[in-house]
N, C-alpha and C positions, 0 to 999 in steps of 0.2 A: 513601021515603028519610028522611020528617023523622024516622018511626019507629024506624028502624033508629039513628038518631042524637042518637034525645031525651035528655038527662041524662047526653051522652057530656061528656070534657074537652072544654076550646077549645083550639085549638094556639096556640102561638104567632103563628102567620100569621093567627089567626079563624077557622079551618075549624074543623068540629065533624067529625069522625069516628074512628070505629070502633077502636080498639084493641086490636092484635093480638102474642099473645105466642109468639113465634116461636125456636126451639131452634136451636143450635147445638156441636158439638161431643158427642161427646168424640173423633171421627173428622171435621173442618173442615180445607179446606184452605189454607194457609195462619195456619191455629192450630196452639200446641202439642197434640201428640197428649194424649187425656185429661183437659184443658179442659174443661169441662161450662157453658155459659151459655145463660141465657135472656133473649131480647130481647126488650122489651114496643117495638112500631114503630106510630107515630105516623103511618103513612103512610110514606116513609121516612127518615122519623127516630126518632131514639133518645127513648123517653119515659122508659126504666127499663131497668136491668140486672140479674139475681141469677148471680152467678158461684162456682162452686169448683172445687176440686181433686177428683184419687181420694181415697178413702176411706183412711185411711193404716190400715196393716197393724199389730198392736202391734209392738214390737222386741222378740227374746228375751230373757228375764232366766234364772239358774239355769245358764248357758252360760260358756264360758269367752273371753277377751278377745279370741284371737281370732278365733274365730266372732262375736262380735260386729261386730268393723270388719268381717266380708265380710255380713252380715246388713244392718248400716248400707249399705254402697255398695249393697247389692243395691237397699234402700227410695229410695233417690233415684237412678237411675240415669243423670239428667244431670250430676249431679256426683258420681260414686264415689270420686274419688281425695280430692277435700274431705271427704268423710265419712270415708274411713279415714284424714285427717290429725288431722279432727278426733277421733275416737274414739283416736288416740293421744295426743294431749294431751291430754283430760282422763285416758285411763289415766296419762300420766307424772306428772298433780297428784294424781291419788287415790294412788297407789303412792311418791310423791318420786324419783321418777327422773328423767333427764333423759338425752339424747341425746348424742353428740356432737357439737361443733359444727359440724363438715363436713356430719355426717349431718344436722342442722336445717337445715341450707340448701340439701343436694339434695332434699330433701322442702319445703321452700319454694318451691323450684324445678319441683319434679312439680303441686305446685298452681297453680302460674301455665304451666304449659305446657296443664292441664286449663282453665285461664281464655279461654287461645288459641284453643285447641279451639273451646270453649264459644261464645267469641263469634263466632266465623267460623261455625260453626252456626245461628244467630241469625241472623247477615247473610245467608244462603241463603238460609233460609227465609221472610225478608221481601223480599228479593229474587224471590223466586218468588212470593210474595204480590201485586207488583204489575207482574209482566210482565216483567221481568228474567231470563229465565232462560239469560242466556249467563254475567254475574255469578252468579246462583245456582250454578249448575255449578262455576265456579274458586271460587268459597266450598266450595263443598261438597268439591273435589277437595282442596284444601288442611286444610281439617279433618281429613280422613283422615290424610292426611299427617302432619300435625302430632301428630296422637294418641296414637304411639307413637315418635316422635321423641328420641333424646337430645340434648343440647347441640351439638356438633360440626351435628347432622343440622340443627337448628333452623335455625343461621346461616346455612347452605346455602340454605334454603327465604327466608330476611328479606327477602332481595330483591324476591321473586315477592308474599309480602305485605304489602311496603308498596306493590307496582304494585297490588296489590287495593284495599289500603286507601284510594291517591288516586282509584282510579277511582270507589270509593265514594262517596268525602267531596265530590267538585267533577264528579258527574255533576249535569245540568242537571234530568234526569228526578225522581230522586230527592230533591234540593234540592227543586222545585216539589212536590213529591207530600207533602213529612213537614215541611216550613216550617211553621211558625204554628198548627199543628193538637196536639194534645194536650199542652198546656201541663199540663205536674205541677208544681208548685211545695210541695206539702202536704207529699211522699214525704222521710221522714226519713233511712234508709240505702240501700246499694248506689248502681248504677249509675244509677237513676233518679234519684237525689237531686243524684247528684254531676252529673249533668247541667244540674239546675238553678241547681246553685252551691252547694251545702251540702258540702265536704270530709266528711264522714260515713263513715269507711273502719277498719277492724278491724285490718288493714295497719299502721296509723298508730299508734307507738309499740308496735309488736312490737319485741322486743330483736334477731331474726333481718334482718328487712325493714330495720331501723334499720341493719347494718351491711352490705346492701346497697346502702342510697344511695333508698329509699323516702319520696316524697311522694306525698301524695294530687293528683290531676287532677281539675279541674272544667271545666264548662262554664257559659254563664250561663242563655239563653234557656228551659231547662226544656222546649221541645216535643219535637218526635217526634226531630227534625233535630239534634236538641241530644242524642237520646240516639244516634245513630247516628256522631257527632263521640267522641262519652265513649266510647263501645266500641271504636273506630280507636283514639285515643290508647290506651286503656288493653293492647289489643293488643300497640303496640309497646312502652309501658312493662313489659309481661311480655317480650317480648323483651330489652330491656335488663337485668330482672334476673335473667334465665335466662343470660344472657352472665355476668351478674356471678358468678352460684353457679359457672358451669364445670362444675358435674354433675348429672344427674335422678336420684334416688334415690325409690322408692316406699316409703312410710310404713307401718313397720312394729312391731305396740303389744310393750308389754314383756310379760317374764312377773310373775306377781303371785302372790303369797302373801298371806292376811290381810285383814283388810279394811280399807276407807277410801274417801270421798269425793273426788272430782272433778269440776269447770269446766271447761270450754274455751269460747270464740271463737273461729270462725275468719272471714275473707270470700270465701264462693262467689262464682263469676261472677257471682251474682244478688242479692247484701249477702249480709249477718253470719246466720251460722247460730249456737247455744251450743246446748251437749250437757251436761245434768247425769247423773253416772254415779256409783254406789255399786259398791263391792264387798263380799262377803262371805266368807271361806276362798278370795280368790283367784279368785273366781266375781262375775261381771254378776249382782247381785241387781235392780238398780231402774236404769230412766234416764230424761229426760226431753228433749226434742228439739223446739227452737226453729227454724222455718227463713223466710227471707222473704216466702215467697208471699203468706201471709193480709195483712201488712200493704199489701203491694203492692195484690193485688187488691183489696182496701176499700176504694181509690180511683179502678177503675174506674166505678163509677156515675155520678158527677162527672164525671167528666175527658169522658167520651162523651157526656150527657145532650145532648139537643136536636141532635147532631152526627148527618152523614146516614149510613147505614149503610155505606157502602164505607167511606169515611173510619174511622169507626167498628171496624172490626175492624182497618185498617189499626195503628190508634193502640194499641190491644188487642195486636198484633202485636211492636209497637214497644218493649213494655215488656218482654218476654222473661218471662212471669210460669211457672214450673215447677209445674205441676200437679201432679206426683207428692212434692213435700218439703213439704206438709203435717205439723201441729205432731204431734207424736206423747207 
């Protein structure tokens, strides 16, 4: 034994053993599919993490705009509808075009109904993560639902999730399970930030979101439980400004002649994605595609270190990190 353990670390508790680097993902249950991590375990705890995404595909260039927004939604496939919002805004900035104002607000609208989506997705799936799976189920059943929803259908369903949302928020199991444990406080944008009280929102000060009645929500505490409160709230805050637009419109890019450059911001369910796009004869010459994951994940090392392994993926779980919207 002393062999097996001469020149190993000390744990924190004084033991001296063996350390083992242990896979998980990119098929884990209770992780996002596609997920790729490796856990260095301490015995069962966390000594060390190396995590990433898929390998991102390039985006086409030489194509037209739009083939491009359905090449973009196809590359992130948890947020398609934000991708083709966003690939239309920076087509309206490379090109000067602009929409009309109805039409930027049922496409405001299509993005926060995809938000809805999104995070009741989330809430299954971490619900099924830790033994929940009659919640898992009505998360999951409502997702569906909501997917393909227009406004009128929305309202219908608000009832049934906000009965989600409180069973969520002031169940005793899930309180005790995500309380106190992966404290993020570093995380600059999205939902994990705002959880720990940083307003960090893309939302905030759009001219569209602004004359829906758009502020940012925070929370304070920064843990797991603090991010499962920011996704409730922010839920029903998409409901309210799905009421307020009155109609879902899916985002559809201009046509273009000539060439010229474009920006956009937008924020996924998951923070602020930016899209830079060039055009040339009216043709996707170059782009370049910013999305949250990498910064998010760069803080799982940290946040799990010395934390024991169920905990640990639980908290992993928690942060909703998309595997496949790697920087392109």
């Amino acid at each position: 034994m002393v062999e097996l353990t001469e020149g190993k670390p000390v744990s924190p508790d004084g033991l001296v053993m063996e350390w083992i680097d242990a896979p998980f993902g990119p098929f884990f249950p209770g992780l996002p599919g596609g997920l790729q991590m490796v856990l260095t375990l301490d015995g069962d705890s966390i000594a060390g993490a190396d995590i990433k995404g898929m390998d991102a595909a390039a985006l086409p260039s030489g194509v037209a705009l739009e083939d491009f927004a359905a090449s973009l939604a196809d590359a992130v496939p948890l947020s398609p509808v934000a991708m083709r919002e966003l690939a239309c805004r920076a087509a309206e900035a490379a090109t000067g075009q602009t929409a009309p104002k109805d039409v930027l607000t049922a496409r405001a609208a299509a993005v926060e109904r995809e938000r809805i989506a999104s995070h009741l997705n989330w809430l299954a799936g971490l619900a099924r993560q830790v033994g929940l799976f009659s919640l898992s189920r009505k998360a999951a059943d409502l997702q569906c639902d909501v997917r393909t929803a227009q406004a009128d259908g929305l309202a219908e369903q608000e009832g049934a999730i906000n009965s989600l949302l409180t069973a969520a928020r002031q169940g005793s199991f899930l309180r005790s399970k995500l309380s106190g444990i992966g404290t993020l406080k570093g995380a600059l944008e999205g939902p994990a930030a705002r959880a720990a009280g940083h307003p960090s929102d893309a939302r905030h000060g759009d001219v569209v979101y602004d004359e829906l009645g758009f502020e940012p929500i925070t929370q304070d505490q920064g843990d797991a439980m603090a991010r499962l409160r920011q996704r409730c709230a922010e839920i029903a805050q998409s409901l309210d400004l799905i009421a307020e637009a009155g109609a879902i419109a899916m985002p559809a890019v201009p046509r273009a002649k000539g060439d010229g450059h474009g920006m956009a911001a937008l924020e996924t369910p998951r923070g602020p994605a930016t899209l830079y796009l060039t055009l040339k004869g009216g043709m996707v010459s170059s782009t370049h595609l910013t999305t949250p994951f990498a910064a998010l994940a760069a803080h799982v090392p940290d946040v799990i270190k010395q934390m024991e392994l169920a905990d640990a993926l639980t908290v992993i779980g928690s942060l909703d990190l998309d595997p496949w919207s790697a920087t392109q």
